[in-house]
C-alpha positions in Angstrom: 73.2 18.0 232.3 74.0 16.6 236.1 73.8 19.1 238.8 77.9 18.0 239.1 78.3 19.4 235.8 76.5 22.5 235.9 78.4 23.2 239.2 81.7 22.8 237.6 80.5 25.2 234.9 79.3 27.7 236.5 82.5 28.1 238.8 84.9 28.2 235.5 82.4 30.7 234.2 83.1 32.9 237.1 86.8 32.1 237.9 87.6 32.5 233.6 85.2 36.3 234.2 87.8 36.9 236.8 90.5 36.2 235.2 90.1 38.3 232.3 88.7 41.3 234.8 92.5 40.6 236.6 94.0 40.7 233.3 92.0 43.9 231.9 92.8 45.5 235.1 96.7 45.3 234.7 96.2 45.7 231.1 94.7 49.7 232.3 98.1 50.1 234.3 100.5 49.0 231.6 99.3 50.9 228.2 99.4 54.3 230.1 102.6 53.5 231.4 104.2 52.5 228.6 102.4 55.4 226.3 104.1 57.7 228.6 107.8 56.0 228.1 107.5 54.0 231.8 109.2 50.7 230.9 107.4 47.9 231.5 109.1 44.7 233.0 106.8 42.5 233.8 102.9 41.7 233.1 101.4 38.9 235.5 98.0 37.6 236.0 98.3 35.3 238.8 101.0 35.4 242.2 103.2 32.6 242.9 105.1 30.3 240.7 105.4 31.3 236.9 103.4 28.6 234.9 104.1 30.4 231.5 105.9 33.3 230.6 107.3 35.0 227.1 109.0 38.1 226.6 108.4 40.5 223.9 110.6 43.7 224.1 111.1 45.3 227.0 108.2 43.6 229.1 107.7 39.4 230.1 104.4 38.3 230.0 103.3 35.1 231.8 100.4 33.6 234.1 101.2 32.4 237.7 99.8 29.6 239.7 97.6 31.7 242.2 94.9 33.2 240.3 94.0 35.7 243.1 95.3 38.8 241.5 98.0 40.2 239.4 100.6 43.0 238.6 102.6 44.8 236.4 106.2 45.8 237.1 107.1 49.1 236.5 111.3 50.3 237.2 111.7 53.6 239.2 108.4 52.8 241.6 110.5 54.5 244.2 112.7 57.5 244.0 116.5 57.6 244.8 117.3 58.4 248.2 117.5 62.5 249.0 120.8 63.7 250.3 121.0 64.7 253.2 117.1 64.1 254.2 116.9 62.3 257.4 113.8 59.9 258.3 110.8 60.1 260.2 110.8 56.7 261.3 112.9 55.0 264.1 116.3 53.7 263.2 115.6 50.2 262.4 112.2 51.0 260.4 114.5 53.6 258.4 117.2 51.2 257.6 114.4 48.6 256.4 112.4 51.3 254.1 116.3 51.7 253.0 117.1 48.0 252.2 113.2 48.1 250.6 115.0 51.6 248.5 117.5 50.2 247.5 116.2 46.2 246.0 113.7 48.5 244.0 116.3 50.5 242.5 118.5 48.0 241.7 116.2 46.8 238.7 117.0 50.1 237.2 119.9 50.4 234.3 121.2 53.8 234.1 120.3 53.9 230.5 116.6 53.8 231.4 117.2 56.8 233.9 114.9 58.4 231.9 112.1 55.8 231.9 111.7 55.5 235.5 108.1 55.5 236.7 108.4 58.3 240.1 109.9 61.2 236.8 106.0 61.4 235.5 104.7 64.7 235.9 101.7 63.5 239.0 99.0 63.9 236.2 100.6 61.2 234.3 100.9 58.8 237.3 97.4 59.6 238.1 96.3 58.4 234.9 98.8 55.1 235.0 97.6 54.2 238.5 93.7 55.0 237.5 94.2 53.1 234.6 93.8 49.8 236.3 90.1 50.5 238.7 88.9 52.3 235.7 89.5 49.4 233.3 87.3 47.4 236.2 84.2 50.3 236.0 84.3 49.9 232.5 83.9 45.8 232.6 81.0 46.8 235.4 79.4 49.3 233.1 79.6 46.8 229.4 78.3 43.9 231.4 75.5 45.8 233.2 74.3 47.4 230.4 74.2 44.4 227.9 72.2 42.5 231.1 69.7 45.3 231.2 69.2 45.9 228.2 68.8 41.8 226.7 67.7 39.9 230.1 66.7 42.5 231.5 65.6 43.1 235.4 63.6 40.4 237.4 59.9 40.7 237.8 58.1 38.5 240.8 54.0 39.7 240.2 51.6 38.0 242.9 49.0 36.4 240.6 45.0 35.0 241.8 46.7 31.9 242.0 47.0 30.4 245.8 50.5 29.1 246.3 50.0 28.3 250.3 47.4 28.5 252.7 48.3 29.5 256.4 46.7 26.9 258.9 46.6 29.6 262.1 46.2 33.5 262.1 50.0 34.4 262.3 51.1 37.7 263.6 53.5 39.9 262.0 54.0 41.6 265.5 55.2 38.7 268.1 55.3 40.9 270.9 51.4 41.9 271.0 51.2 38.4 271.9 49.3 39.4 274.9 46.5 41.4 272.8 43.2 39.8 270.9 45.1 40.4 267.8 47.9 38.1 268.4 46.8 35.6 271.1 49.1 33.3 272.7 46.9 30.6 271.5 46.5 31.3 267.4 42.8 31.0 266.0 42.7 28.9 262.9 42.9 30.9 259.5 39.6 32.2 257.5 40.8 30.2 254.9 41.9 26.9 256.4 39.4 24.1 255.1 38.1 26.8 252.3 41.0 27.3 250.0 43.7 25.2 248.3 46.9 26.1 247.2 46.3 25.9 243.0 42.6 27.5 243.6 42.9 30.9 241.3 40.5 33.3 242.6 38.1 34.4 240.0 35.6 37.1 241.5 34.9 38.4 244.9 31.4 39.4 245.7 30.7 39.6 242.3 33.5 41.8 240.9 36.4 40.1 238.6 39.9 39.8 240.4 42.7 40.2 238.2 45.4 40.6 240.3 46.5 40.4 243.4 46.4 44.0 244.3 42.6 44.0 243.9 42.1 41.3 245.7 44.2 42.8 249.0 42.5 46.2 248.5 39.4 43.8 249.1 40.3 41.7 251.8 41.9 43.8 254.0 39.2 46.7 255.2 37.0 43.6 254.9 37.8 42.5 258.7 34.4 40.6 260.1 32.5 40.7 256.6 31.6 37.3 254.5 32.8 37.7 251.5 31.6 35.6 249.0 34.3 34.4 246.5 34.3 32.4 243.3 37.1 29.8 242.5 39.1 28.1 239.5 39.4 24.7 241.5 40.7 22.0 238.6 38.7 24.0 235.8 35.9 23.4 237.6 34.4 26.7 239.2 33.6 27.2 243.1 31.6 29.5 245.1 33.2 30.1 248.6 32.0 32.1 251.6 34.6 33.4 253.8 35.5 36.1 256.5 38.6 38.0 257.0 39.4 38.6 260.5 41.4 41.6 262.4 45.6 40.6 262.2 48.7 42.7 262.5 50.3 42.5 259.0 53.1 43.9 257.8 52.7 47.5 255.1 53.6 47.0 251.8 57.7 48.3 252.3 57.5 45.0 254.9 59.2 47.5 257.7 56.0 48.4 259.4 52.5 46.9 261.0 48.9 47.6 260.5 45.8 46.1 261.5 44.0 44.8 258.4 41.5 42.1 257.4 43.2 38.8 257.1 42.5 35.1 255.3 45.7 33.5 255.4 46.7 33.6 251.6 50.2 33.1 249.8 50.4 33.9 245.8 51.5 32.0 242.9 54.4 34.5 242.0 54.6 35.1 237.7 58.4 35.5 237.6 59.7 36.7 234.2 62.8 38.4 233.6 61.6 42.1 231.0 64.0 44.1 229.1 64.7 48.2 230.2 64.9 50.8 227.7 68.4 52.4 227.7 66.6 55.4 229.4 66.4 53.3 232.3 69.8 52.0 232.5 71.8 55.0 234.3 69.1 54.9 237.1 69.9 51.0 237.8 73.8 52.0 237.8 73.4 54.8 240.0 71.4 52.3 242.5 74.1 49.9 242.1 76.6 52.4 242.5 74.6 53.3 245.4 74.7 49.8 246.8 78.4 49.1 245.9 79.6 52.2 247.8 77.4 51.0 250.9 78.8 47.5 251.1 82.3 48.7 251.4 81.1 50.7 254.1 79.2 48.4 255.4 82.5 45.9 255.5 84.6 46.5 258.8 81.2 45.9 260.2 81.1 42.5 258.7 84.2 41.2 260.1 83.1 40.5 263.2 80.9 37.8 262.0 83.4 36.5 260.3 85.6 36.3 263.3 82.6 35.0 265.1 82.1 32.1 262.1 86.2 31.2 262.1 86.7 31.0 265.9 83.0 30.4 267.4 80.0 28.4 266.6 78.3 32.0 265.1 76.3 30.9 262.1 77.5 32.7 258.7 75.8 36.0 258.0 73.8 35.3 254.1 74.6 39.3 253.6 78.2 39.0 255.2 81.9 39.1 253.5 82.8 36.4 251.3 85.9 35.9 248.9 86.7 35.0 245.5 86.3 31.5 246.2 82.8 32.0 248.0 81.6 33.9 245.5 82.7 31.0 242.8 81.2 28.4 244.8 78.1 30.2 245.0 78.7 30.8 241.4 78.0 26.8 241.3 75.0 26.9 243.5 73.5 28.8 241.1 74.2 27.2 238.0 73.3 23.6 239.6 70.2 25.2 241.1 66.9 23.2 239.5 64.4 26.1 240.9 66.5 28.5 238.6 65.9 29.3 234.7 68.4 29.3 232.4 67.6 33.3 232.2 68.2 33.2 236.1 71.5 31.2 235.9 72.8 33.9 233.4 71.8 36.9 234.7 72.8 35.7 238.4 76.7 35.3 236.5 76.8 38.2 234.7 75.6 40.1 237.4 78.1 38.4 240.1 80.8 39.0 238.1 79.9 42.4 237.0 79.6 43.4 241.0 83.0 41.6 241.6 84.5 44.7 239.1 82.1 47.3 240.4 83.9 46.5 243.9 87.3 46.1 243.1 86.9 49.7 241.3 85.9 50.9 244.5 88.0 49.1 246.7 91.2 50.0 244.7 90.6 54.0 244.9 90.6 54.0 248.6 93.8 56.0 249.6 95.5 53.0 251.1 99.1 51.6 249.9 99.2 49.2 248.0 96.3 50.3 246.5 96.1 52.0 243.1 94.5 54.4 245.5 97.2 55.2 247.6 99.8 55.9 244.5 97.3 58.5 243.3 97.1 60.2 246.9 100.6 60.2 246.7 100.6 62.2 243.1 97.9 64.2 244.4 100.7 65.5 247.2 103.4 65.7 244.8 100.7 68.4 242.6 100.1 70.3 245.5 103.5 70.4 246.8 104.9 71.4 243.6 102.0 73.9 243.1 103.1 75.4 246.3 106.7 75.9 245.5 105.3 76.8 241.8 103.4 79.6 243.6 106.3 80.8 246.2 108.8 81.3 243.2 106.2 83.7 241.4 105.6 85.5 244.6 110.0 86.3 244.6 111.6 88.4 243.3 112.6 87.8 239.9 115.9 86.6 238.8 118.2 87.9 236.0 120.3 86.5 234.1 124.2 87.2 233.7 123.2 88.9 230.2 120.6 91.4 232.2 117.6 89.5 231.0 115.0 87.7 232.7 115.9 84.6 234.1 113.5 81.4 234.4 113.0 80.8 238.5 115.5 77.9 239.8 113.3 75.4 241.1 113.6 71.9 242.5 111.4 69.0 241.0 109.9 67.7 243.8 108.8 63.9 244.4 106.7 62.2 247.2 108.8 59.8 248.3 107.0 56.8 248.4 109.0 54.6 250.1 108.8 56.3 253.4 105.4 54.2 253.2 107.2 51.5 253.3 105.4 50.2 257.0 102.5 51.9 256.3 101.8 49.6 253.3 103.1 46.6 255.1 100.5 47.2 257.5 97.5 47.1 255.2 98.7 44.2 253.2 98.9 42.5 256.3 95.5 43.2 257.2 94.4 42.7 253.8 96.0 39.0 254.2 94.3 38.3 257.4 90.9 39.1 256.1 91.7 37.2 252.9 92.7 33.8 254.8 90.0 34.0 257.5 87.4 34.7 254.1 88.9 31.6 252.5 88.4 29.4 255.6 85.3 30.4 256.1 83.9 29.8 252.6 86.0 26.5 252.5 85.1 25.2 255.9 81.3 27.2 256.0 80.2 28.6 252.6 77.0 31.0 252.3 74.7 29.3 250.2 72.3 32.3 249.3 69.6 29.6 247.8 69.4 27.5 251.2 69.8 23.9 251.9 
């Protein structure tokens, strides 16, 4: 199949995963809601112009042209306006979260009073709004699983096998340049002239070598001793004397130096993908989980390289934020990629696309409107405020009724107005915009290619 081809696939692999994760996620909003009697106007995957649309009941269905997200349209988002209750915000901000009041409620027949979305009780619209993020962990946690448990995780085991051989000593610590260890001037490497890259490595002073491991443990408290080792050169067997000499290499986590016999190897690298035992999936999730909750941390930090890539000659950060589109393009780079296995391709898609839902998941619970998160922070204030009043009314004195009896407490139902957030969330979706058109320009214009080239 051409490289062409294989890009092209692997890009409608990911952009048709995320579609269905878009559609999946609405799909978590919109059963709630309408199991609770919300009604349900619309169902969208897609912004923009409607391509296709068809109504069944209460609720239109369609796709749009912009696959970037989607949304379901629920009547009575917004409660009417309080009598009497003045705003926080300055007049003209007022009179637009007003204007905003009163578009919303105009969708709303009085014979679906009843149905309106704000009149759920808060655990109900917790469960509408959570609906949608947990629909995401869910596609995160089926297409994890099935990747663990069939492909499996990635193995990369050194072998005896010499894949390069270094021509000077190099120094893992540049800045001891000025010491014997790391000379300005490099002496040649122990095993330049000696070794090949294909020689496999057989014994070592007359002890078999069978990985890697043995041979290092060997080599490296064997600074300024011949060692004499035996070769698989071609099938044909050699016998080679050689002497490590004293180097600054790095430990085995690669984050700090030690002084350690050196020859100047690289391995042959067995790479095999091995299937875990379902006992070992949770611990990979809660690593991932781990991970995911560390790159949206990690995020604000990575704007400024992105500003850096848009606006300067900064050169894109591997590690740094990307968008839908980078992440389908690189997708492709995968799929076309001839250093890749089929088993690699696969596991590389599944495993982008199941991170794409791991983050939305997370993304969508932080306590920002628009965000599902910030509708459940909202019902989260409506619980406690009511609990409060709740809580005032049995600390009263009771009421009684006209008949002498017991009367139930008169209490207000309270709601969080939601519309008084009316700048607040035009704020966030305008920085959500920003970041999303400077992330599309930058994977247009200069896309991460994690593979190189």
């Amino acid at each position: 199949m051409p490289p062409w081809l294989l890009y092209t696939l692997g890009v409608a692999i990911f952009a048709l995963g995320l579609l269905l994760s878009i559609a999946l996620h609405e799909i978590g909003h919109m059963v709630p809601a309408k199991k609770f009697g919300v009604k349900v106007t619309q169902y969208m995957v897609g912004f923009g112009p409607t391509v296709w649309s068809r109504k069944r009941g209460d609720t239109e269905y369609g796709l749009k042209a912009i696959p970037l997200g989607g949304y379901i349209r629920m009547i009575g988002m917004v409660p009417p306006r309080a009598d009497g209750k003045r705003s926080r915000w300055p007049r003209r901000v007022a009179t637009a979260v007003e204007d905003f009041r009163n578009v919303s409620r105009a969708e709303v027949d009085p014979a679906d009073s009843e149905r309106e979305f704000y009149r759920l009780t808060p655990g109900k619209k917790m469960i509408v709004m959570l609906g949608g993020p947990s629909m995401n962990l869910l596609i995160y946690l089926v297409l994890t699983v099935l990747l663990l448990t069939t492909i499996g995780a990635v193995h990369d085991d050194p072998t005896t096998r010499i894949s390069a051989v270094e021509t000077k000593v190099v120094c893992a610590d540049p800045t001891r340049s000025s010491t014997d260890l790391c000379p300005a001037n490099p002496i040649e490497a122990p095993a330049h002239n000696k070794l090949l890259p294909g020689d496999r490595i057989l014994s070592v002073n007359g002890n078999a070598v069978t990985s890697w491991q043995q041979l290092v443990a060997v080599i490296e408290p064997s600074a300024g001793k011949q060692l004499t080792l035996v070769i698989d050169r071609s099938g044909v067997q050699k016998t080679v004397l050689i002497t490590p000499v004293k180097n600054v290499k790095y430990t085995g986590d690669g984050t700090r130096t030690k002084v350690a016999g050196f020859l100047g190897l690289s391995p042959v690298n067995h790479h095999y993908w091995q299937p875990l035992p379902i006992t070992a999936v949770p611990g990979q999730i809660g690593h991932q989980l781990s991970l995911g909750l560390h790159a949206l941390a990690s995020y604000p930090a990575k704007i400024s390289n992105l500003f850096g890539t848009v606006f300067g000659s900064e050169k894109r950060d591997v590690n740094g934020a990307v968008g839908i589109v980078g992440i389908g393009r690189i997708s492709g780079d995968y799929a076309r990629s001839p250093r890749l296995t089929a088993q690699d391709k696969l596991a590389t898609l599944v495993g982008l696309l199941a991170s794409v839902n791991l983050l939305l998941f997370l993304f969508n619970l932080l306590p920002l409107l628009p965000l599902d998160g910030g509708h459940v922070a909202g019902a989260i204030v409506e619980a406690v405020k009511r609990g409060r009043v709740r809580l005032r009314v049995r600390r009263g004195p009771a009421r009684v009724g006209p008949d002498g009896r017991p009367a139930p407490p008169a209490t207000k139902q309270i709601f969080v107005d939601t519309a008084q957030m009316l700048p607040v969330m035009y704020a966030v979706a305008s920085v959500l915009i920003v970041l999303t058109l400077l992330t599309l320009y930058a994977d247009v214009v200069n896309p991460i290619n994690p593979l190189g080239g």
